[in-house]
MARBA-3410 file (N, C-alpha, C, O; in Angstrom, 1 decimal):
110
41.2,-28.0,-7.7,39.8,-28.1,-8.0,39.2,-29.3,-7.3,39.5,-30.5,-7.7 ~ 38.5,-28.9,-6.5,37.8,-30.7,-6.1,36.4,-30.8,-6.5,35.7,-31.6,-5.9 ~ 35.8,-29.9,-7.6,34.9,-30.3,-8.0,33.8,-29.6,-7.4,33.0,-29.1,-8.3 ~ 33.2,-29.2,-6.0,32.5,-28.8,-5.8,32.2,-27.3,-5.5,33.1,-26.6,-5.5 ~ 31.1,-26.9,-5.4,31.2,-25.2,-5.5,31.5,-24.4,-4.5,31.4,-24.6,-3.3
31.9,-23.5,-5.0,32.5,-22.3,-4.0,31.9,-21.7,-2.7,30.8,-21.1,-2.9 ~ 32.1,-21.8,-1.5,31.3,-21.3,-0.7,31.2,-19.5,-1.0,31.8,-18.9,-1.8 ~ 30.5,-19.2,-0.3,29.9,-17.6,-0.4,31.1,-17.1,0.9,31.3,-17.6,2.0 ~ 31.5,-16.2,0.3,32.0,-15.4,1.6,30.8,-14.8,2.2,29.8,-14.2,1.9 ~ 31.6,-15.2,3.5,30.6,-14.1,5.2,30.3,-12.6,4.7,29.1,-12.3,4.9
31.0,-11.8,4.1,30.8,-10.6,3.2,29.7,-10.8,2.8,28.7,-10.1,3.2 ~ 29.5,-11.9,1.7,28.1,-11.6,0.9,26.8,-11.9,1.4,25.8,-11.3,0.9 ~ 26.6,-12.9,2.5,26.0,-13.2,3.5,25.5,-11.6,4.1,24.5,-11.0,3.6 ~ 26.0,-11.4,4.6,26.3,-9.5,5.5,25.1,-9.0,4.2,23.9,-8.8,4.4 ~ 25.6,-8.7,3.0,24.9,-8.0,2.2,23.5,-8.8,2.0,22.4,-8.3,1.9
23.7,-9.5,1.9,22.6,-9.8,1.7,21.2,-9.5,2.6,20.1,-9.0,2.3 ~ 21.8,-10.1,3.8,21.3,-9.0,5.7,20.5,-8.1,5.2,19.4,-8.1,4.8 ~ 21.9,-6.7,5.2,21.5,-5.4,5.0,20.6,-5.3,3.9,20.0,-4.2,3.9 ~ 20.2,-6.1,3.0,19.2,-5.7,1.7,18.2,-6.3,2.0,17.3,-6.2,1.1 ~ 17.9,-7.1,3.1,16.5,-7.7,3.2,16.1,-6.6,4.2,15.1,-6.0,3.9
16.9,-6.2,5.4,16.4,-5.4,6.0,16.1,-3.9,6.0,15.4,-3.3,6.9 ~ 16.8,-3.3,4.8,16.4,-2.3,3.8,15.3,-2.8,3.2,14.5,-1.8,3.2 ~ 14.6,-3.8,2.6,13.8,-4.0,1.7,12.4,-4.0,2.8,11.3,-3.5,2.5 ~ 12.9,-5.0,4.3,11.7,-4.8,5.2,11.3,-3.4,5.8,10.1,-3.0,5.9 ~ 12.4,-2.9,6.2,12.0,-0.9,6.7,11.0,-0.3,5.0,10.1,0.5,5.0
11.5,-0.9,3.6,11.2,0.2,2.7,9.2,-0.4,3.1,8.2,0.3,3.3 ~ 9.3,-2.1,3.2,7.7,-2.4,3.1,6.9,-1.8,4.2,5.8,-1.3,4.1 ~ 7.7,-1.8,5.5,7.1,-1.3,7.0,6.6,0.1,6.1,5.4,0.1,5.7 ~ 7.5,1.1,5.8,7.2,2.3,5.9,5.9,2.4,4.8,4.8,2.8,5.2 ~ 6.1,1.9,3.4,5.0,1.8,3.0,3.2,1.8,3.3,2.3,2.7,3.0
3.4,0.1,4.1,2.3,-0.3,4.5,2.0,0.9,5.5,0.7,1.0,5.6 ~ 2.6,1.7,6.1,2.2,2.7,7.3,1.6,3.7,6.5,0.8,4.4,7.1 ~ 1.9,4.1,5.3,1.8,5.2,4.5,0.4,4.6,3.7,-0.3,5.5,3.1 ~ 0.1,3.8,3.6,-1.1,2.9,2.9,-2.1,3.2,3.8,-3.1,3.9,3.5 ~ -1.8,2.4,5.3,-2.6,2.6,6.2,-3.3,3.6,6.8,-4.3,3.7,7.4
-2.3,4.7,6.4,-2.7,6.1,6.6,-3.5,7.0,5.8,-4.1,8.0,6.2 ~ -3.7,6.5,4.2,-4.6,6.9,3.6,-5.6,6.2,3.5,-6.6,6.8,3.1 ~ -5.8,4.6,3.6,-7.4,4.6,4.1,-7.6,4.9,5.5,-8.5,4.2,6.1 ~ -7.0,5.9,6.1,-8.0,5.9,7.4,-8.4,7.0,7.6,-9.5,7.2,8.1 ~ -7.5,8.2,7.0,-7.8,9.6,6.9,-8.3,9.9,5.7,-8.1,9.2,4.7
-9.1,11.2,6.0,-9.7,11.9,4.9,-8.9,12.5,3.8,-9.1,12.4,2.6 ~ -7.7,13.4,4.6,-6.9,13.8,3.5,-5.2,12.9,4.0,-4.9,12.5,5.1 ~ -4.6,12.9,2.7,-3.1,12.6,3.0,-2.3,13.3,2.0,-2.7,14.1,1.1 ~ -1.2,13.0,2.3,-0.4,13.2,1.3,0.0,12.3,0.0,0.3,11.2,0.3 ~ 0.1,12.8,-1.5,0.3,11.7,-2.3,1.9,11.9,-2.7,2.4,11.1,-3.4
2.5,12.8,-2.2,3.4,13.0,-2.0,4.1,12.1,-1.4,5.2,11.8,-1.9 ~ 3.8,11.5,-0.3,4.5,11.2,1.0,4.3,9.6,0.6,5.3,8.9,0.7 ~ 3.1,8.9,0.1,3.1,8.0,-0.2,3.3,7.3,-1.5,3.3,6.1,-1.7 ~ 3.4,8.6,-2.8,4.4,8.3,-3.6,5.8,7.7,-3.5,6.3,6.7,-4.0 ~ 6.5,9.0,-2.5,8.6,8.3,-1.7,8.1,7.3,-1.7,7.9,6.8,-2.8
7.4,6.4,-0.5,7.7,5.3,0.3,7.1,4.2,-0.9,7.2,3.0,-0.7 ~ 6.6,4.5,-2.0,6.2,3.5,-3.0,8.0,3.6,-4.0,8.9,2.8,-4.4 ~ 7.8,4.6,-3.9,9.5,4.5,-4.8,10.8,4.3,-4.3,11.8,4.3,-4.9 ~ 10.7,4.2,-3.0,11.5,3.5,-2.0,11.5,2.3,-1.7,12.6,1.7,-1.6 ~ 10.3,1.7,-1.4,9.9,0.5,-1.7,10.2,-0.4,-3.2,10.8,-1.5,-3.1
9.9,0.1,-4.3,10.7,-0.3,-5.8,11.6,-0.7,-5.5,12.1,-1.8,-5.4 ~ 12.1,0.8,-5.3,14.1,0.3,-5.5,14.6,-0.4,-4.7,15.6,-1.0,-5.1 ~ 14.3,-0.6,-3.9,14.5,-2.1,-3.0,14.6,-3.1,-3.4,15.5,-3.8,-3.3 ~ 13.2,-3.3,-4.1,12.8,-4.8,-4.4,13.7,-5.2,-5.6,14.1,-6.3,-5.9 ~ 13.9,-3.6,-6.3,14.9,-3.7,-7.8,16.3,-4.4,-7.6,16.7,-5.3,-8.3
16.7,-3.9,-6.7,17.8,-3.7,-5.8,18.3,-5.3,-5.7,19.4,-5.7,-5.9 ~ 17.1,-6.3,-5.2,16.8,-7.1,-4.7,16.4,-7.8,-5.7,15.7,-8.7,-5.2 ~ 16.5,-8.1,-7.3,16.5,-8.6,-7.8,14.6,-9.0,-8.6,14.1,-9.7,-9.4 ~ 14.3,-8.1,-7.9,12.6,-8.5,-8.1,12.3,-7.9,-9.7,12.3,-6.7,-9.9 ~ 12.0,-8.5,-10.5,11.3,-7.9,-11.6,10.4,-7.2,-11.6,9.5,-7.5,-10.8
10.0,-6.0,-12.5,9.3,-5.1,-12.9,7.8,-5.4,-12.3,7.2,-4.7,-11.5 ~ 7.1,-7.2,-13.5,6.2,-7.7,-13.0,5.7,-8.2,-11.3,4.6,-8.1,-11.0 ~ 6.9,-8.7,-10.3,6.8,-9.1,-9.2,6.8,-7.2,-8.4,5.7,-7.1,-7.9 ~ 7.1,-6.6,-8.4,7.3,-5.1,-7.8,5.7,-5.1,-7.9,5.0,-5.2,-6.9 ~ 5.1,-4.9,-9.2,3.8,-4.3,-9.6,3.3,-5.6,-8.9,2.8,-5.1,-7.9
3.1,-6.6,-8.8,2.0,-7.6,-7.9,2.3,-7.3,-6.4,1.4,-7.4,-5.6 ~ 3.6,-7.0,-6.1,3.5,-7.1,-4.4,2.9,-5.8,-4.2,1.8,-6.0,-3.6 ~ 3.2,-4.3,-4.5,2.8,-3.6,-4.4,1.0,-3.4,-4.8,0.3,-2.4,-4.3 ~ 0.5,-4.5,-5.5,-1.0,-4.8,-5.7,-1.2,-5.2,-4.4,-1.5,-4.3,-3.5 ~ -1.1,-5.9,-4.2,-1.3,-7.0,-2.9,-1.0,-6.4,-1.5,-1.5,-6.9,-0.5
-0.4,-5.7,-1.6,0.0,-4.4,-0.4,-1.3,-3.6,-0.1,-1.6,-3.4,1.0 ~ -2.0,-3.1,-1.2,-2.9,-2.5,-1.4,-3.9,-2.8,-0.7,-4.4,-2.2,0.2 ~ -4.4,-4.3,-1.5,-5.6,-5.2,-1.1,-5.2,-5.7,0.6,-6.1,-5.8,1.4 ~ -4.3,-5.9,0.7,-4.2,-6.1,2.4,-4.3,-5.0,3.2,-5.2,-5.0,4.1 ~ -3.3,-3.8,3.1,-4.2,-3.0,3.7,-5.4,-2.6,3.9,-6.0,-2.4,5.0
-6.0,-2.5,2.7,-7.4,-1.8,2.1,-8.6,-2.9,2.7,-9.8,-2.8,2.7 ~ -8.0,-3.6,3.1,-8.8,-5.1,3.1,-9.6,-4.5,4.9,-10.8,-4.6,5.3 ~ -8.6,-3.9,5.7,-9.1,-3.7,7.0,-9.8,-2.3,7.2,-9.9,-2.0,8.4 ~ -10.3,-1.4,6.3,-11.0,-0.6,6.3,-12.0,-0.5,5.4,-11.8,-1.1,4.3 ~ -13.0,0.1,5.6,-14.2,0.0,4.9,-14.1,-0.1,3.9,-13.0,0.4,3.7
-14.8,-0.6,2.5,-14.4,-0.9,1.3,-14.6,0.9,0.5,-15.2,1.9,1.1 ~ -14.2,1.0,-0.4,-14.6,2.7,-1.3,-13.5,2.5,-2.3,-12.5,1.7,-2.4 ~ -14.2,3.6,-2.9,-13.6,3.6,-4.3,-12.1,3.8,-4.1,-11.4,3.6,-5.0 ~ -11.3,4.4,-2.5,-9.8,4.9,-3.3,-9.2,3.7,-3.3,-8.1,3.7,-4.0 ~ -9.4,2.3,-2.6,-8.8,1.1,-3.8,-8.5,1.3,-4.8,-7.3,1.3,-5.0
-9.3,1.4,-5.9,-9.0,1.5,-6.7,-7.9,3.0,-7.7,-6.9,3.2,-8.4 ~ -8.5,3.6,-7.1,-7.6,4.6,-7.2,-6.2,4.5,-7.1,-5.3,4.8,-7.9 ~ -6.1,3.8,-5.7,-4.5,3.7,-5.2,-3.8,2.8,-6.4,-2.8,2.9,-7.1 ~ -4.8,2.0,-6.1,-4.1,0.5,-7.4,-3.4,0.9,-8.7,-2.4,0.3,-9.2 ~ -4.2,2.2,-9.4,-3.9,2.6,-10.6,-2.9,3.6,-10.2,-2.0,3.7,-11.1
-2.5,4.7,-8.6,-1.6,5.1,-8.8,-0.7,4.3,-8.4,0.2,4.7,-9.0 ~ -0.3,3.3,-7.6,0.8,2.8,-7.4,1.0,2.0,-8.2,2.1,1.5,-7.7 ~ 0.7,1.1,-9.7,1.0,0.3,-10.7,1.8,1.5,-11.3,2.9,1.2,-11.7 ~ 1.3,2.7,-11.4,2.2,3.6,-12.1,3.3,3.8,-12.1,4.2,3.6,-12.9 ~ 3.2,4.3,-10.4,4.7,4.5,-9.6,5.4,3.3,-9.7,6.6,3.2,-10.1
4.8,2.3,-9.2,5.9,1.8,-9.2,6.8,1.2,-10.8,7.9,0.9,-10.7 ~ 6.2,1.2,-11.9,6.4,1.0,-12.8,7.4,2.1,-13.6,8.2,1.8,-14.5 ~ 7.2,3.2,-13.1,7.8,4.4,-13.4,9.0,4.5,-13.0,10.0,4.8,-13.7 ~ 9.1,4.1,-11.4,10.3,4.1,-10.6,11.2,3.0,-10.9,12.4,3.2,-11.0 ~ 10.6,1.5,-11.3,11.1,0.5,-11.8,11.9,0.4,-13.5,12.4,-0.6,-14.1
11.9,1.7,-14.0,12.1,1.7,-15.4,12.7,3.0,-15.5,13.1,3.4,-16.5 ~ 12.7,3.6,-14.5,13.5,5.0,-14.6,14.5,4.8,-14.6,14.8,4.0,-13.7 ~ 15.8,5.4,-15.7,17.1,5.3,-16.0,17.6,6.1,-14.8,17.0,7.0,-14.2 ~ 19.3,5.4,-14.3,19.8,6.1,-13.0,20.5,6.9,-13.6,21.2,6.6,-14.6 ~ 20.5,8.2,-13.1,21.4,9.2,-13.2,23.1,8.9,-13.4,23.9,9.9,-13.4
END
């Protein structure tokens, strides 16, 4: 023992990689799926439901609490939303993705 702490194996380093860059593809895909419903008339809420619950489990994944998930995913919103004309489905979105993601963040794993 000489007292000081253990280095990290190169392994956990590696994991760590792969979960940030899982966590960056879950936000890309997101924000693309955000961006897509303020610009079109219709979308799918389907399609940007997954990429909200893909996005979660990431961040879950990743250590993010319940509270931090539901603020980034706020703020996802407002940044997107921020570059197209203002209207009501802000808000909208806000109350469905606080759900989702709250839903996905608290849903027991199979």
């Amino acid at each position: 023992m000489t007292g000081r702490p253990e280095r990290q194996r190169a392994g956990s380093k590696r994991d760590e990689r792969a979960a940030r860059n899982a966590q960056s593809k879950a936000y890309i895909n997101l924000a693309k799926a955000l961006a897509a419903v303020f610009s079109a008339g219709v979308y799918s809420k389907e399609d940007l439901q997954a990429a909200a619950c893909t996005y979660v489990s990431e961040m879950k994944e990743a250590g993010e609490t319940g509270d931090g998930v539901v603020r980034a995913a706020q703020n996802m919103v407002h940044e997107i939303g921020a570059r197209f004309p203002s209207s009501e489905r802000t808000q909208v979105l806000l109350a469905d993705m606080v759900t989702w993601c709250l839903a996905e963040y608290y849903r027991e794993s199979a």
